[in-house]
C-alpha positions in Angstrom: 4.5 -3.9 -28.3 3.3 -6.3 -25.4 -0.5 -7.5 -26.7 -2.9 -5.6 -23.9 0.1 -3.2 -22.2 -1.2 -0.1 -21.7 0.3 2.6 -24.7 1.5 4.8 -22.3 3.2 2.3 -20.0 4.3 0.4 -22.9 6.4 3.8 -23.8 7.9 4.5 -20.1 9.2 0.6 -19.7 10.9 1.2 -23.2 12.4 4.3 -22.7 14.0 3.3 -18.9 15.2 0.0 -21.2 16.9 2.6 -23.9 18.5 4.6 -21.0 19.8 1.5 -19.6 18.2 2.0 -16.2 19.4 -0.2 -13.7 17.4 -3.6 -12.2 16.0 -2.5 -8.6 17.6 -5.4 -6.8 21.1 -4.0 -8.5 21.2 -1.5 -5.9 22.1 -1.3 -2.3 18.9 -1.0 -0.4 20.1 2.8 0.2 21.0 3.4 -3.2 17.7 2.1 -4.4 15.4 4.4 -1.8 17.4 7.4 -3.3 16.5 5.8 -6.7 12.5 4.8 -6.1 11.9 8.4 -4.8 13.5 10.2 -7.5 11.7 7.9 -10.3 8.0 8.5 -7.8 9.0 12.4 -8.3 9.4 12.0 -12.1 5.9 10.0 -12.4 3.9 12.2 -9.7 2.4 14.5 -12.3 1.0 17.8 -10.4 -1.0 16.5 -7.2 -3.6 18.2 -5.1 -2.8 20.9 -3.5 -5.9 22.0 -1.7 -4.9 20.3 1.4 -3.1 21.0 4.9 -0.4 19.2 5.7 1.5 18.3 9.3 4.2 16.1 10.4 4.8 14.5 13.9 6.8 12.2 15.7 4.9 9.4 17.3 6.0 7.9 20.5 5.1 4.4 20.2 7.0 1.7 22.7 8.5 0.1 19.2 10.2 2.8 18.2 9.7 6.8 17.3 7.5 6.8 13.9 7.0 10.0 12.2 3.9 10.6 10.0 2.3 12.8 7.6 -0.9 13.8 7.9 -3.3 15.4 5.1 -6.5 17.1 5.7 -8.6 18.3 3.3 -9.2 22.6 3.6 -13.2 21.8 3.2 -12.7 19.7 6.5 -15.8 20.3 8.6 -15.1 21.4 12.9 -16.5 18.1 13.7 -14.4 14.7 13.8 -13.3 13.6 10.9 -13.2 10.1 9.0 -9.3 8.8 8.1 -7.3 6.7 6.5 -3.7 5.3 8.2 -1.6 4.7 5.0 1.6 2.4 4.3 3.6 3.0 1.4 4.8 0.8 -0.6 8.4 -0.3 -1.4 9.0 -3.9 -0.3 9.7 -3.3 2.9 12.8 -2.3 2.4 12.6 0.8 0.3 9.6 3.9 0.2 9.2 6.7 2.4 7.0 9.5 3.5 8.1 11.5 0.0 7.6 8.7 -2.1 3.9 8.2 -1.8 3.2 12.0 -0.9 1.8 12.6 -4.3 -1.0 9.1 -3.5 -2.1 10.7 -0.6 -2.5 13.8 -1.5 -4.9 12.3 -4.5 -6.9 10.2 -1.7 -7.2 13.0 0.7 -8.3 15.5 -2.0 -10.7 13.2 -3.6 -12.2 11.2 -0.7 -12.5 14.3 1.7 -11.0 12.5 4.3 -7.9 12.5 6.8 -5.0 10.6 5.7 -2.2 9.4 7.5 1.1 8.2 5.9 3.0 6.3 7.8 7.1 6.1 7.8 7.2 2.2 9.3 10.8 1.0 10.0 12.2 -1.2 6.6 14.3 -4.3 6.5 17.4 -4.7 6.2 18.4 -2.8 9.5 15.1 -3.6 10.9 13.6 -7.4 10.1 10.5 -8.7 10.3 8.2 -8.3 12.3 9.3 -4.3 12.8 7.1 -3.2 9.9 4.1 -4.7 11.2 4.8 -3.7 14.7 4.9 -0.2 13.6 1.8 -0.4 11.9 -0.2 -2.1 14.1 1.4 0.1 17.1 0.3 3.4 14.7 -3.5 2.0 14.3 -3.9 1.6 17.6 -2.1 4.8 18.7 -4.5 6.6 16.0 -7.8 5.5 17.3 -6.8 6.1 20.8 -5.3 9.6 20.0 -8.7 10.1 17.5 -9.8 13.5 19.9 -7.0 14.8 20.0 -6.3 14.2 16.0 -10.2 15.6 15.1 -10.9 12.0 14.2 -13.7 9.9 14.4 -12.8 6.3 16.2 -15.7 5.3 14.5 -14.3 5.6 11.0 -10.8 4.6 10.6 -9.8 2.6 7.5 -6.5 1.4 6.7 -4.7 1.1 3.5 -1.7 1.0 1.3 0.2 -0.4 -1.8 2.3 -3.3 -2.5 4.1 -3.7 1.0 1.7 -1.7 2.3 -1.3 -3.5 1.2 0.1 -6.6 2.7 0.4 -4.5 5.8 -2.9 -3.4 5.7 -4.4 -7.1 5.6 -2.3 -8.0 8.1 -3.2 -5.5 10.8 -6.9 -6.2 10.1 -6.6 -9.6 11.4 -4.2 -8.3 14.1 -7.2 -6.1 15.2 -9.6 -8.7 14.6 -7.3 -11.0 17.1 -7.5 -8.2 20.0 -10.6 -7.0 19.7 -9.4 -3.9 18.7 -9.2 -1.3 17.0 -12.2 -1.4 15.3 -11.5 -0.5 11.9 -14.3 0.6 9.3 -12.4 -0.5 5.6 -9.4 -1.8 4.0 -7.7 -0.5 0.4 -5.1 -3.1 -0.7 -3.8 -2.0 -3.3 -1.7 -5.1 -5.5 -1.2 -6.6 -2.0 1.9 -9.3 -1.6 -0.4 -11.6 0.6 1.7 -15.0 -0.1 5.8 -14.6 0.5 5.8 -18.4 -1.2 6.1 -16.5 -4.6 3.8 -19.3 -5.8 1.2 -17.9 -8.4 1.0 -18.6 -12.2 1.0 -14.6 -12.3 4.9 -14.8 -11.1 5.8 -17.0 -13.9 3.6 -15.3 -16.7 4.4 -11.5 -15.6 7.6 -11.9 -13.5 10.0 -10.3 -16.4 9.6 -7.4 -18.2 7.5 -5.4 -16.4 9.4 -3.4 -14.1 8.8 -5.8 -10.9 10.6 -9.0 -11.5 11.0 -12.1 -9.5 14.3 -11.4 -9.0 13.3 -8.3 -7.3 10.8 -9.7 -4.8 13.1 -12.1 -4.1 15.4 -9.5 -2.8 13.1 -7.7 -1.2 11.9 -10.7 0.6 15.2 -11.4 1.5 15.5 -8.0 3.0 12.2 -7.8 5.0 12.2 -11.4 6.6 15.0 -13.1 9.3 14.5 -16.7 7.6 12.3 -19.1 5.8 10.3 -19.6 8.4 9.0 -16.2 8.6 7.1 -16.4 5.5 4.3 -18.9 6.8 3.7 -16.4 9.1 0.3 -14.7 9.0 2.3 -11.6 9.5 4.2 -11.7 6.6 1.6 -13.9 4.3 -1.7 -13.2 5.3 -3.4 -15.3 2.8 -2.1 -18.4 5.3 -4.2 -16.9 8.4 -6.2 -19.2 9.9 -9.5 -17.1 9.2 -10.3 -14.5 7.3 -14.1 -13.8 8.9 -15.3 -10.7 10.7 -12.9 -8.3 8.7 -13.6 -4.9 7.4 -14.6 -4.6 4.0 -12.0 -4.3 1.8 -11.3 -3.0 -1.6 -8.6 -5.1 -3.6 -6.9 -3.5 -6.4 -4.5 -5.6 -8.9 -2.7 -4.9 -12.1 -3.1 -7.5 -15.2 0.8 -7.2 -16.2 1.8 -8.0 -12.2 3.5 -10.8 -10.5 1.2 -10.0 -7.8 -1.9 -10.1 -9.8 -3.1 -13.6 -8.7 -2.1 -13.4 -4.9 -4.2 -10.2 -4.7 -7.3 -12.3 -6.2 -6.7 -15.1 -4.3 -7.1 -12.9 -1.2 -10.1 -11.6 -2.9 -11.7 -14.2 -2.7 -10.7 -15.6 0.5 -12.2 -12.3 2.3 -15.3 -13.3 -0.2 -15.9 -16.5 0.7 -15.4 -16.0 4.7 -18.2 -13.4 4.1 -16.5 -10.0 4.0 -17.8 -7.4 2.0 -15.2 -7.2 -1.3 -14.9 -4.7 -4.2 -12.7 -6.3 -6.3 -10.8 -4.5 -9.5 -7.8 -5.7 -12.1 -6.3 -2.7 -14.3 -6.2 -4.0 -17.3 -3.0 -2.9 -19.2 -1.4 -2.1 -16.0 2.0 -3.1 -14.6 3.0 -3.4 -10.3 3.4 0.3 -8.9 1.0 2.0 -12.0 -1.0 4.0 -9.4 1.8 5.9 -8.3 2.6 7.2 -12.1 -0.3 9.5 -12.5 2.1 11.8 -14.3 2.5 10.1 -16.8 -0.4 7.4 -17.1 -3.7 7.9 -16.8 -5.3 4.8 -15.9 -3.0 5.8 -12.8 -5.7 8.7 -12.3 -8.6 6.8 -12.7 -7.8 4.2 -10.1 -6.9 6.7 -7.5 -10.3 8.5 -8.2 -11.8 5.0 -7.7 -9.8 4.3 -4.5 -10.3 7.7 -3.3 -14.3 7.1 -4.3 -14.7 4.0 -2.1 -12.5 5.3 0.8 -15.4 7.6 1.0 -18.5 5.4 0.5 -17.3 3.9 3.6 -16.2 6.3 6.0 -18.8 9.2 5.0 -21.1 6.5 4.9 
């Protein structure tokens, strides 16, 4: 047993190394969505049901983006506070099914709106077409917010992995326009620096279920070139400012290659003055908050993130 892996994740990286399951970046990128939603089934556990729950279409001039949206049955008449929500997946794999089970936790537990958003993935749709999309939905979202039964005045944004780099990115997109003006961030192990150039790639980047080898193909399946990733949009750690952004929560995992980008960006928001909660999972491996099935520190830090969602947008 790894020294510090968490029992119960020690057990499920074992067992998917006794059945012989297959590396990620083994896949074709349609093969491996097919895969990642069946294995976020598996792990989802019985979510929150106490919840009603819509689809639509938007329009946006990027490209048609469906959505999911959750709101809580305790929902009051008035507008409500919300929370647009990226999946994760690389950028190239995750869906609207994938993550249903993490915002159905946050939307339960935070008594707030949440909006999942189905963003167009590399490879049939490069860089910048993710960001695009999730940009274009914040803005459509607090423009919509009547129409919705949102409040403008409290929209966060938020989302694991890809999608926590997504979220810090179109925080300092709406920083850069002026708009919209968002209340709170959750960035959940964010990818915030496509250089790959932690310690915590080196230390954690075999053996516990994301690999270098698999970001790598990712990477190579989100961005057109090399040059893409000293782009603020795809690395927002390498943004000329991080001032006058929402507060943000910043979740990592102690057995992630991610770990040490996520507290790097940490401390960046900290240091240009931004309001930061900042947590590691200890024991936890990339992706653990989507396992609440079978793990429960997986529980415990989607009651925390569902917790600070509302701190700041019942606030």
């Amino acid at each position: 047993m790894t020294a510090g892996l968490d029992p119960q994740l020690q057990e499920l990286l074992q067992a998917a190394d006794e059945a012989g399951v297959p590396a990620i970046h083994t896949f074709s990128y349609v093969k491996a969505r097919e895969f990642y939603r069946l294995t976020s089934a598996k792990l989802a556990g019985e979510p929150p049901q106490n919840l009603t729950v819509t689809e639509q279409t938007l329009e946006l001039s990027t490209a048609e983006i469906p959505i999911r949206i959750y709101r809580p049955e305790s929902s009051a008449d008035e507008p409500q506070p919300a929370l647009i929500y990226f999946h994760g997946g690389g950028w190239c794999i995750g869906d609207l099914d994938s993550h249903d089970h993490v915002c159905r936790w946050l939307a339960s537990h935070s008594n707030c709106v949440i909006l999942s958003v189905d963003y167009r993935m590399g490879p049939e749709y490069k860089f910048p077409a993710a960001v695009d999309d999730a940009f274009g939905v914040t803005c459509w979202v607090a423009s919509n917010s009547r129409e919705l039964g949102i409040d403008a005045d409290r929209i966060g944004v938020g989302g694991d992995s890809a999608g926590g780099n997504l979220s810090a990115v179109v925080t300092l997109l709406a920083r850069e326009q002026g708009a919209p003006d968002l209340a709170c961030q959750l960035l959940i192990y964010p990818a915030t620096d496509m250089l790959m150039r932690f310690p915590s790639h080196a230390t954690c980047g075999d053996g516990y279920r994301l690999t270098r080898t698999s970001i790598a193909w990712f990477i190579s399946g989100y961005l057109r070139d090399g040059e893409d990733m000293y782009d603020m949009r795809a690395s927002p750690l390498m943004a000329d400012s991080h001032a006058d952004l929402p507060p943000a929560f910043v979740m990592t995992a102690a057995f992630d290659p991610l770990k040490d980008e996520g507290e790097a960006y940490a401390e960046k928001l900290k240091e240009s003055g931004v309001k930061v909660k900042y947590s590691c999972y200890q024991g936890m491996v990339h992706g653990f908050i989507a396992m609440p099935g079978a793990v429960d520190m997986a529980k415990t830090a989607l009651l925390d993130a569902a917790q600070y969602i509302k701190e700041q947008l019942h606030a």
